[in-house]
N, C-alpha and C positions, 0 to 999 in steps of 0.2 A: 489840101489847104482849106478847103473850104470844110473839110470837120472840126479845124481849130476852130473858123470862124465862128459857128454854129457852137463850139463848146465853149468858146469864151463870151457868145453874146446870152445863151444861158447864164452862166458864172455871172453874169453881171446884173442876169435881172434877178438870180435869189439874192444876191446882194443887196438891191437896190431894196427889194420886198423884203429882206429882215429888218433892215433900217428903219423901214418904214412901220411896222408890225407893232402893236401895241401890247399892253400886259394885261394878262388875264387873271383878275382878282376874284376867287371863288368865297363865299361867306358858309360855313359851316358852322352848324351847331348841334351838339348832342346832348343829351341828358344821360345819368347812369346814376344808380342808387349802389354802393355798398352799405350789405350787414357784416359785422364783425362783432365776433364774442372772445375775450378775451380774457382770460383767471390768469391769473399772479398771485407769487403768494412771495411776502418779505419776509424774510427773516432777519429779526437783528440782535446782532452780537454784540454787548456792552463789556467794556474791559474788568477784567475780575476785580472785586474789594481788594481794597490796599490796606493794611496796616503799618504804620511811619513808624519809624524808629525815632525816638527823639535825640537828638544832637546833645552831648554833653562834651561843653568844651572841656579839658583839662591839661591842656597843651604848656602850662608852664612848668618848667621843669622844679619848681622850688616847692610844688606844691607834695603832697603826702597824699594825694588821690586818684583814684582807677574808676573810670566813666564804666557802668558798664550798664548793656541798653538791648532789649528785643521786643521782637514783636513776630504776635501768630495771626496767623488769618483761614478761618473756613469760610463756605460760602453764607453765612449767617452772619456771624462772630468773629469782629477782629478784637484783639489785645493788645497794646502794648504799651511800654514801663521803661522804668531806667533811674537809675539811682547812682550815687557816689556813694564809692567804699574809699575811707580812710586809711592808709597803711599804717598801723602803730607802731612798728618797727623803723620805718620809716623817721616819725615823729620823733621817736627815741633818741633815731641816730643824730636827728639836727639839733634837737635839743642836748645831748651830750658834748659835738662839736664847739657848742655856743659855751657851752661852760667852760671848757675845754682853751677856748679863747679867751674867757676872760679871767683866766688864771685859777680857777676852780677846777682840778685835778680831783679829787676824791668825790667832790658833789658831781663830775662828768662822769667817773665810774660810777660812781651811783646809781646817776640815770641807765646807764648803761646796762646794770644787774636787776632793774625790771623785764628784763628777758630770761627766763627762763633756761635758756642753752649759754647764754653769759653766767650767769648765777651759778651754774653746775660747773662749768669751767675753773670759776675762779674759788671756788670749794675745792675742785680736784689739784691745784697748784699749787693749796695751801697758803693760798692770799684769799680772804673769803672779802667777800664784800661790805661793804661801811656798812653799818646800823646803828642810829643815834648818837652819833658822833663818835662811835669809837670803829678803829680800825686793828689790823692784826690778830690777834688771838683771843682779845677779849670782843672783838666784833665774831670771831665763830662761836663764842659762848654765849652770846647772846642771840647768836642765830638760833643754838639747840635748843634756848629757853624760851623760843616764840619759832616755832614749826610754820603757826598760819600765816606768819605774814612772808614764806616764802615765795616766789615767786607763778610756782603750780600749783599753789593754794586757790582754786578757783572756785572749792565748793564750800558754803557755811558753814556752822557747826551742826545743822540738821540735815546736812548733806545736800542741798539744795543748789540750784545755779545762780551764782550773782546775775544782778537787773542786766547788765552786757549782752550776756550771751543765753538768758530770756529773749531778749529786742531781736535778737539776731535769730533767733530759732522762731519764735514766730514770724518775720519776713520770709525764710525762707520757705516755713511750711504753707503762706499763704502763695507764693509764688507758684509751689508746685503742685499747691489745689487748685488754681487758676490752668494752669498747663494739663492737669487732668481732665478739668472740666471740657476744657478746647479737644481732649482728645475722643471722649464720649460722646461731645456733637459730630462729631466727625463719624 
């Protein structure tokens, strides 16, 4: 009994002494130099040249036109273009309709044997087409006595190409000198 005594009057004076015990605040101070050498290298990647297609609406249906539009791009040289093409066939047909409604029958054929595969059609039926106001047999006698104003009559009398399809041959061959060009930078 008397070892508890002796270990609980210990126990009671670390006790009593931690309680009492103050805090020990230590001040430190160091000094230290870093070198550091450090190379980086950026690289920056910008998004390739764009060439836009331009937007040709032609979205109503009543019209007689076909948008049509591109564009090239190298990394130098972009191009691009876009044009409306008329359909003449097209123009034909509404135009013949309209005659057609308003009670013009021979002038809606008419129009209608500005086609070429009309034309030959109504030759091989042996209903030839109106010219100058006559129909039936004296309109195919009149057809054989004027050749040029049939409807594949497209070259002059020097052989040459009406101004049309001039216009149209040089658009195109400027188109495909441009696309050449873009292919030689390349």
């Amino acid at each position: 009994m008397r070892n508890i005594i002796r270990l609980s009057t210990i126990l009671f004076l670390i006790n009593i002494s931690y309680l009492n015990a103050e805090t020990i605040v230590t001040d430190s101070t160091s000094d230290s130099t870093i070198d550091s050498n450090i190379t980086s290298t950026t690289k920056l990647t910008s998004p390739p040249p764009s060439a836009i297609t331009p937007q040709i609406n032609v979205s109503n249906s009543d019209l007689c036109t076909v948008g049509i539009a591109g564009a090239v791009q190298t990394q130098i040289l972009g191009i691009s273009m876009g044009t409306v093409y008329t359909e003449e066939n097209c123009i034909r047909l509404k135009l013949s309709k309209q005659l057609y409604n308003l009670g013009m029958r021979v002038a809606a054929v008419s129009a209608l044997c500005a086609d070429r595969s009309v034309f030959m059609a109504m030759k091989n039926s042996g209903t030839p087409c109106p010219i100058d106001g006559l129909t039936g047999q004296s309109a195919a006698d009149r057809w054989e006595e004027v050749p040029e104003r049939w409807p594949d009559a497209e070259l002059n009398d020097k052989g040459e190409w009406n101004e049309g399809k001039k216009s149209q041959a040089r658009g195109i061959g400027a188109v495909g000198g441009l696309f050449a060009l873009l292919l030689l930078l390349l």
